[in-house]
VEXMI-910642 format. One line per field, with one value per atom (N, C-alpha, C): atom name; z negated, y negated, x. Coordinates in steps of 0.2 Angstrom, whole numbers. Layout:
<nodes>
a <- [CA:...]
Z <- [Z:...]
Y <- [Y:...]
X <- [X:...]
</nodes>
This chain:
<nodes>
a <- [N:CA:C:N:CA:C:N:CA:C:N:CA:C:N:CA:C:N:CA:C:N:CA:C:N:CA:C:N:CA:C:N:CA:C:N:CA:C:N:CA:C:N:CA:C:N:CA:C:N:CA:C:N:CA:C:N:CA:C:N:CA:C:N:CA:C:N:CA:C:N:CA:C:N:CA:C:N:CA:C:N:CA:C:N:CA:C:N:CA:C:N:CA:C:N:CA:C:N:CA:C:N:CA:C:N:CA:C:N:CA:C:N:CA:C:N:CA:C:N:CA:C:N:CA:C:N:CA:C:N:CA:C:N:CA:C:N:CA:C:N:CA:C:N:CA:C:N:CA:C:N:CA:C:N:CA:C:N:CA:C:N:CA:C:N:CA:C:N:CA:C:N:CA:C:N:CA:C:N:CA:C:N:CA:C:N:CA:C:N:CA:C:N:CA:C:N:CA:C:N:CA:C:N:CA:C:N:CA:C:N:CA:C:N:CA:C:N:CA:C:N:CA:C:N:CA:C:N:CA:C:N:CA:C:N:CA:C:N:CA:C:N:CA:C:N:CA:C:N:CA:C:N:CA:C:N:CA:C:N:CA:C:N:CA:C:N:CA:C:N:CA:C:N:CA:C:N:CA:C:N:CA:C:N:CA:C:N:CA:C:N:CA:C:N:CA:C:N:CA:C:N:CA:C:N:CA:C:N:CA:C:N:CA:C:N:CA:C:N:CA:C:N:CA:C:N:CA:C:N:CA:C:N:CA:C:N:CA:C:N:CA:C:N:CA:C:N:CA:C]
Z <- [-358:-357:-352:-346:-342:-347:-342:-347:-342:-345:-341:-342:-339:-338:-337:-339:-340:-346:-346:-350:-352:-350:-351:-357:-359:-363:-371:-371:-378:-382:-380:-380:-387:-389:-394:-390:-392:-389:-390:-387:-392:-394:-393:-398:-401:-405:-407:-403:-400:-394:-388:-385:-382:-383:-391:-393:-391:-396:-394:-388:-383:-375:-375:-375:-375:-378:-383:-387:-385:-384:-380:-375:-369:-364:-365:-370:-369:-371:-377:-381:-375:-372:-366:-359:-358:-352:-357:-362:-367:-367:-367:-367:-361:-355:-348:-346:-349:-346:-342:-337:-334:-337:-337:-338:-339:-331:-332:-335:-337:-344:-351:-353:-358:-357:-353:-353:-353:-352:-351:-359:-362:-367:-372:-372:-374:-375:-370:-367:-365:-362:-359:-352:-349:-342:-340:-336:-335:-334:-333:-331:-339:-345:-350:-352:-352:-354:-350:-343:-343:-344:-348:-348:-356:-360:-368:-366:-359:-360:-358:-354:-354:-357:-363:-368:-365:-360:-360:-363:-365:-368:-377:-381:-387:-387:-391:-393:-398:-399:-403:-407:-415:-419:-417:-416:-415:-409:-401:-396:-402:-407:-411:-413:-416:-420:-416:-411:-405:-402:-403:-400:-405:-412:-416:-416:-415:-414:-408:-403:-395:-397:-398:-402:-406:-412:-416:-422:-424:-427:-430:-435:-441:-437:-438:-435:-437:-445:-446:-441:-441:-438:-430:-428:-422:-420:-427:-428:-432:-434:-436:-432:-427:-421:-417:-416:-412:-416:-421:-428:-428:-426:-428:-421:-414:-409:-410:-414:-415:-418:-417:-421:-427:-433:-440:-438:-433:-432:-426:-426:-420:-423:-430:-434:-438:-437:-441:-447:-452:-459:-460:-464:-468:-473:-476:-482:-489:-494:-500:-501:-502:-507:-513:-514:-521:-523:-529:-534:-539:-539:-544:-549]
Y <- [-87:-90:-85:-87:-84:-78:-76:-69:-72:-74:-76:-73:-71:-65:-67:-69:-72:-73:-77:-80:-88:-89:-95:-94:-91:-90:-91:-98:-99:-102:-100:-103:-95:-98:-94:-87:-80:-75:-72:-69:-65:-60:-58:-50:-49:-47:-45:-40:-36:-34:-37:-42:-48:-51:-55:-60:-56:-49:-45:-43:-44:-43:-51:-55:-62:-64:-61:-64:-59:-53:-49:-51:-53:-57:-63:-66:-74:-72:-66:-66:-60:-56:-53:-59:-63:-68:-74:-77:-81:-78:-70:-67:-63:-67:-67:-60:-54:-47:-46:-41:-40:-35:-33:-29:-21:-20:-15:-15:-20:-19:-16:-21:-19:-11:-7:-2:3:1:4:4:-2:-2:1:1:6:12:14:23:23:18:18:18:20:17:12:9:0:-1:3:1:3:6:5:-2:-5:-10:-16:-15:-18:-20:-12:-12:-15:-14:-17:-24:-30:-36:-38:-34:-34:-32:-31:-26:-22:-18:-10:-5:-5:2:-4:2:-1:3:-2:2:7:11:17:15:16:13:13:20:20:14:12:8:3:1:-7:-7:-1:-1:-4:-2:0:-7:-13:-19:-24:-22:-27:-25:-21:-17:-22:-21:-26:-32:-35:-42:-44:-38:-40:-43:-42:-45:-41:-43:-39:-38:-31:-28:-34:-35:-41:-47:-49:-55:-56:-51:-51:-49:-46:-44:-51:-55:-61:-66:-67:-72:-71:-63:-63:-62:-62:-64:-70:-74:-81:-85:-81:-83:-82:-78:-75:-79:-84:-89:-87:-87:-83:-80:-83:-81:-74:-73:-67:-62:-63:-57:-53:-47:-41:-43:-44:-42:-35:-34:-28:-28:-24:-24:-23:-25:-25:-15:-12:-7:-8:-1:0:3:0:6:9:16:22:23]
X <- [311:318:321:325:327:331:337:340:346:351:359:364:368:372:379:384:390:392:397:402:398:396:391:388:386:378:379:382:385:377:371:365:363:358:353:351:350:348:341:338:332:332:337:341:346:348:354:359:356:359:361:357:358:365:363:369:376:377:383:384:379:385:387:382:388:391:392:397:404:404:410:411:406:405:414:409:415:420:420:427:432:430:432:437:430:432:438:437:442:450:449:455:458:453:457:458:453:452:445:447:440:437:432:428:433:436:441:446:449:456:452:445:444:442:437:437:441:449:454:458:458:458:454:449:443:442:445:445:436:435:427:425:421:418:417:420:420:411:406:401:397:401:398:399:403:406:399:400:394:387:386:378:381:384:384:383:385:387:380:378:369:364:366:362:357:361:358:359:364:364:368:368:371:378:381:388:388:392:394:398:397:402:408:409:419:419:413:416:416:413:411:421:422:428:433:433:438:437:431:434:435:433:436:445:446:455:458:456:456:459:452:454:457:457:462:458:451:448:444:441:436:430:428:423:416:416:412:411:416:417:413:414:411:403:402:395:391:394:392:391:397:395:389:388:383:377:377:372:367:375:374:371:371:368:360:359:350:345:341:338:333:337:333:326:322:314:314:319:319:326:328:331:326:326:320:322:320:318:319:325:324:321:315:312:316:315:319:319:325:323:320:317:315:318:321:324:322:320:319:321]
</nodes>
């Protein structure tokens, strides 16, 4: 499957790294900011911003904290839509703990 780089990509992803650049991707471009406001917003490097929209690099909890604040939205929330981009067959399996 190709690898699409925008606002478009309201499609299934192969990572959850993935899903989360597009889903900030859309939610970014929806709320009519470039790449530069949100990085300013952020207190981040506009070109960090772009390697998370491309899953190059991962975010750092406080950057996670800092765009569900942006938005205005629960940290969850955001981490579930690009969840919910990921098709059950390409989500890791966490093993059950054992409890001692």
């Amino acid at each position: 499957m190709p690898k699409h780089i925008g606002a478009d990509r309201k499609r299934s992803s192969a990572s959850l790294a993935e899903a989360f650049g597009a889903e900030l991707t859309d939610r970014r471009t929806k709320a009519g900011w470039s790449q530069q406001a949100l990085a300013e917003l952020l207190g981040c490097d506009v070109n960090y911003i772009g390697q998370i929209e491309r899953a190059e690099k991962s975010p750092t909890l406080g950057i996670l904290i800092s765009i569900a604040t942006a938005f205005r939205i629960r940290l969850s929330d955001i981490l579930q839509a690009a969840e919910d981009r990921v098709p059950e067959s390409r989500l890791k399996k966490v093993p059950p703990t054992v409890e001692g």
